[in-house]
N, C-alpha and C positions, 0 to 999 in steps of 0.2 A: 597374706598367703594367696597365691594364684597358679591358677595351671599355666604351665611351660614346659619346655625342652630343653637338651643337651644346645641345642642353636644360641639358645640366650644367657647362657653359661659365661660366657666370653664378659659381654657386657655386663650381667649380674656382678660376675664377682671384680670385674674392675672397679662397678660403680661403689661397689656395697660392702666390701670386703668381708669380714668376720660379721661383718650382721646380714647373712647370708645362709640357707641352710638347703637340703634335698627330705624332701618328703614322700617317699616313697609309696605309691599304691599299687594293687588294692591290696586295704587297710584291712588285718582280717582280726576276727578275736582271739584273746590271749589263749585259748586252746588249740588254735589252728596255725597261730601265727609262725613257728619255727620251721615248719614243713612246706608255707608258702610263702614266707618272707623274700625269696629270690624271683616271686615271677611278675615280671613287668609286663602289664597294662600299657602299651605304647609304649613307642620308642624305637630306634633305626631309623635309618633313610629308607624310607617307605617312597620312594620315588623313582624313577628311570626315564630312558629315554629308548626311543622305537620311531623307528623307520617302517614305513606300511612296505608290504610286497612287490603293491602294484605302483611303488612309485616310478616316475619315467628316469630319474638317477639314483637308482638305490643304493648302488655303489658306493656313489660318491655319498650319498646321504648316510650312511653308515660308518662311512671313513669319518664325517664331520660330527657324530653323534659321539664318536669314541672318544674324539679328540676336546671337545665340549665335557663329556662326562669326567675327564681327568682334570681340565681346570677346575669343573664344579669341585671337584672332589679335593681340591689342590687348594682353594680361595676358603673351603670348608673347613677341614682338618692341618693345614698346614699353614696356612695365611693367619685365621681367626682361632684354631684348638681346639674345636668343637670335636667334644670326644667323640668318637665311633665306636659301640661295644659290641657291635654284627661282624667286624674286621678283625681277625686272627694276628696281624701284624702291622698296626694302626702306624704310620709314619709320627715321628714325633713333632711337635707342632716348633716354628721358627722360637720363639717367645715364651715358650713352655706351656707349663699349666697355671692356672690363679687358683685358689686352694680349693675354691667347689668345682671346678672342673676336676682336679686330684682327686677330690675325693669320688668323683664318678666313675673316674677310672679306675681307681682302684674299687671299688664296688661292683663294677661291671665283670667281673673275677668272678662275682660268684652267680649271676643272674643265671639262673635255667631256662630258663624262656623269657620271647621277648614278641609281642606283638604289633603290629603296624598300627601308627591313629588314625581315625578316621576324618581327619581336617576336611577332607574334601566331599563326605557324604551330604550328600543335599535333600533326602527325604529325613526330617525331625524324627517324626517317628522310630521310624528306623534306625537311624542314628542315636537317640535317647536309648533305645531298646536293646543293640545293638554292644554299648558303653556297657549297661547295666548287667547283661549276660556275662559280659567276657570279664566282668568284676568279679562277679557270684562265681564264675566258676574258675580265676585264677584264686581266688579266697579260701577254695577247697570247699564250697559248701554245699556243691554236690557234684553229680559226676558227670563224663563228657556225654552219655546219653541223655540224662534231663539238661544239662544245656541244650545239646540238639533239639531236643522237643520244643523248650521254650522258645529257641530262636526262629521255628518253625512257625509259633505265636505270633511272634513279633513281626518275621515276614507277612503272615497272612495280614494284620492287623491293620502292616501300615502302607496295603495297598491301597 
C-alpha cells in the first residue's frame, strides 16, 4: 500500500491490473463513516500557471500560458486518462479507461469535497500538522471551528 494519485492510475492499472485497488481517505470509524465517506483529503490538479503583472510581454506571456495549459491538460486527460473529478465535462481519454481509473470515475460522482495536497509544502511541521487537521476534520470528528483553532496551533507551532 502506498500514497498516490489519479496521475499514476494510468500506469498502476496497466502494470497490475486486477491486483490493484483505491483506498480511499480519511479513513473515519464505523459511526461516522457514512456521512463522510465522500470527502477527499487530496486530490485535483492543484496546480496552474501565472504570468506576473509587471512583466515586459505579458500579453504575449498569457497567450503562451493558455496555450501550454491546454496541452498540459491535453498529454493529462486525453493522452494518458488520468481522471479529473474537479471537471464537469472531463473529455474522454484516446485509449479509455483501465479498470482503477473506471472505478474513480465512477466514484468521483459522489465526492462532496475535494481538497488540494500539499506536495509542495516545505515547512514538516506544518505540513505534518497541516495533513493531520484536514484528516480530523474531513473524518467528521469535530467541527470547522476546532479545526481553525487547531490549525491556528499548528501555524504558531511551526514557526
Amino acid at each position: 500500500m502506498y500514497l498516490s494519485g489519479a496521475w499514476s492510475m494510468s500506469d498502476l492499472g496497466t502494470s497490475m491490473g486486477d491486483n490493484v485497488g483505491i483506498l480511499y481517505y480519511p479513513v473515519a470509524d464505523a459511526s461516522n463513516a457514512s456521512s463522510v465517506q465522500w470527502n477527499m483529503s487530496g486530490g485535483g490538479y492543484n496546480s496552474g500557471l501565472g504570468v506576473s503583472p509587471y512583466s515586459k510581454n505579458k500579453d504575449i506571456a498569457a497567450k503562451y500560458a493558455c496555450q501550454f495549459a491546454l496541452k498540459f491538460a491535453e498529454g493529462r486527460i486525453i493522452k494518458r486518462g488520468d481522471p479529473n473529478p474537479i471537471l464537469k465535462n472531463t473529455p474522454k481519454p484516446e485509449k479509455g479507461y483501465n479498470a482503477i481509473q473506471q472505478q474513480y470515475v465512477n466514484d468521483s460522482a459522489n465526492f462532496k469535497t475535494m481538497t488540494c495536497f500539499d506536495w509542495g509544502l516545505t515547512n514538516p511541521k506544518f505540513k505534518a500538522g497541516i495533513e493531520d487537521e484536514v484528516n480530523t476534520l474531513l473524518a467528521g470528528d469535530y467541527t470547522v471551528d476546532e479545526f481553525v483553532k487547531n490549525l491556528d496551533k499548528v501555524i504558531t507551532q511551526s514557526k
